[in-house]
N, C-alpha and C positions, 0 to 999 in steps of 0.2 A: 588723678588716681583712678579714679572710674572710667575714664578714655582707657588708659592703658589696661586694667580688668578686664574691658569689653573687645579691644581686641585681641588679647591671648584668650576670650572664650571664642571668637573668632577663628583664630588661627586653631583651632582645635575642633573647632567645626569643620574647619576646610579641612584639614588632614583626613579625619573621617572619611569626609564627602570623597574626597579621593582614593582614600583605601576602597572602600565600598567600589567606588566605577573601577579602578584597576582590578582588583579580585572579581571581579563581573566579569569583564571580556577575560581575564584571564580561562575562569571555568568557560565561558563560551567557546573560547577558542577548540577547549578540551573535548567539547563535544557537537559530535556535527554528524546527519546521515551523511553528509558528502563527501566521504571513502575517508576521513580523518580517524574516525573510531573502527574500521575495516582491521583485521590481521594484518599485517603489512607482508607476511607468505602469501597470501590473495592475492591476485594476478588478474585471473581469468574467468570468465562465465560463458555458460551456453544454457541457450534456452531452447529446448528443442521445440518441434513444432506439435505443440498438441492436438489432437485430435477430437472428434465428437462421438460422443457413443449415447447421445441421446435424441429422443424424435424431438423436434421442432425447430422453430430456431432459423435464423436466414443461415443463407451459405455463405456468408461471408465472418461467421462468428470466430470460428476458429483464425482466420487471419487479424480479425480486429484485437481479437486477447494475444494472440503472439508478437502484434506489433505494442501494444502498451505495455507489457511484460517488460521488452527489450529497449524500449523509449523509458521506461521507465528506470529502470537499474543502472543505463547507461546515464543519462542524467544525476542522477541521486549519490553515485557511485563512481570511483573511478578504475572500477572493474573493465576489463577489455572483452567483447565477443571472441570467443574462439571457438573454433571446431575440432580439435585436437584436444584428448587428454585436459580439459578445463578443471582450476580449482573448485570449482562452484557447477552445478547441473541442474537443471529445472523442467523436469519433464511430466506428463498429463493426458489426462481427456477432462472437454467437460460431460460432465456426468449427469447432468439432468436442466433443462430448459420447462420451467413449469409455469401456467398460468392457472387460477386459483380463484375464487368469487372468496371477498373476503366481508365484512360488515353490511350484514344483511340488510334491505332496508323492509320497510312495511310491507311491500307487496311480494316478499319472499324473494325477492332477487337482489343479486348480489350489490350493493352501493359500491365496493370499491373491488377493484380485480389486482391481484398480484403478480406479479412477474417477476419469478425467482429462477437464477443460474447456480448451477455449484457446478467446480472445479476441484478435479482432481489431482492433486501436487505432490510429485515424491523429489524429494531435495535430497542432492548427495553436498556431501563436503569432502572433497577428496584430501584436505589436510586433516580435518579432523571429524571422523564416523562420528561422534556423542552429538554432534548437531544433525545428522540426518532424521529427516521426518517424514512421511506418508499421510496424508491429511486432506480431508475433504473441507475444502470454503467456500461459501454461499452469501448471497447478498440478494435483497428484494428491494423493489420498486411497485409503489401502488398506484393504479390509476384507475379512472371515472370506468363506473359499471356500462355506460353509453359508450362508451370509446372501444374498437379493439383494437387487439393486439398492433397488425401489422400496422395502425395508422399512430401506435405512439412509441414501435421497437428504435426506432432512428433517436429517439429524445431518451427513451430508459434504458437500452444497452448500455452508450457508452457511463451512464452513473455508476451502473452496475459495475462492468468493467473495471472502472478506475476503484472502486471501494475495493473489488477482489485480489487488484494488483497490491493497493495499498496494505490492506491484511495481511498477505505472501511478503511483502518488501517488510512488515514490521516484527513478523515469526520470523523472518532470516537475519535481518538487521537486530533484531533483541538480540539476534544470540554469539552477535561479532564481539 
């Protein structure tokens, strides 16, 4: 009599335990950045080539954010580049390259230096205007008050970089 109790509480545990893991992957399945929760009218993207409109900065800043832009969406997305008429448009400058003395230390000089980029982003949705945005995103990086700039831009660019792409991909992506 207690053998058989303890397995019908068994078997009622398994069931559970199963419902639970199938309704899991089920909502999993349901949501994903990688183009599953996209409009399915979405097609296309272009990201045009942004530009600099601030002093400093290496010369290769602009190439580095247009290729993580486009590495980025394409990956994440099963959005297609186009240069024609695209669902989707992402164009820009960045707009400011700043370094900054930040947590003073005793001797009045700065302990730690900042290094902050913002980017300027206007987003079209060509199937639907209530998503389009114009938005400025910035992201910092702090390093040793001893150290400059050009000797730590190769290590805090690309951080930089990717947090900005990441921000722009979760304001576009929130609002599929």
């Amino acid at each position: 009599m207690i053998l058989k109790r303890n397995s019908k509480i068994c078997s009622k545990a398994f069931a559970v335990a199963m419902a639970l893991c199938i309704g899991t992957q089920l909502l999993m399945g349901c949501y994903s950045f990688r183009g599953a929760s996209l409009d399915p009218n979405l097609k296309t993207i272009q990201i045009q080539n942004f530009t600099i409109q601030a002093a400093g900065g290496p010369t290769n800043l602009t190439l580095m954010f247009n290729e993580k832009m486009k590495e980025y969406f394409q990956r994440n997305t099963s959005l297609k580049i186009a240069n024609v008429n695209p669902d989707l448009m992402f164009e820009g400058y960045i707009s400011g390259y700043d370094v900054e003395a930040k947590a003073p230390s005793s001797s009045d000089k700065g302990g730690l230096n900042r290094l902050t980029i913002r980017i300027q982003v206007k987003f079209t949705n060509a199937k639907d205007e209530n998503k389009n945005f114009d938005q400025e995103f910035s992201f910092y990086q702090d390093f040793a008050q001893n150290q400059t700039v050009s000797a730590v831009e190769k290590d805090l660019i690309p951080k930089i970089l990717d947090q900005i792409v990441l921000d722009i991909f979760n304001k576009t992506a929130g609002e599929w």
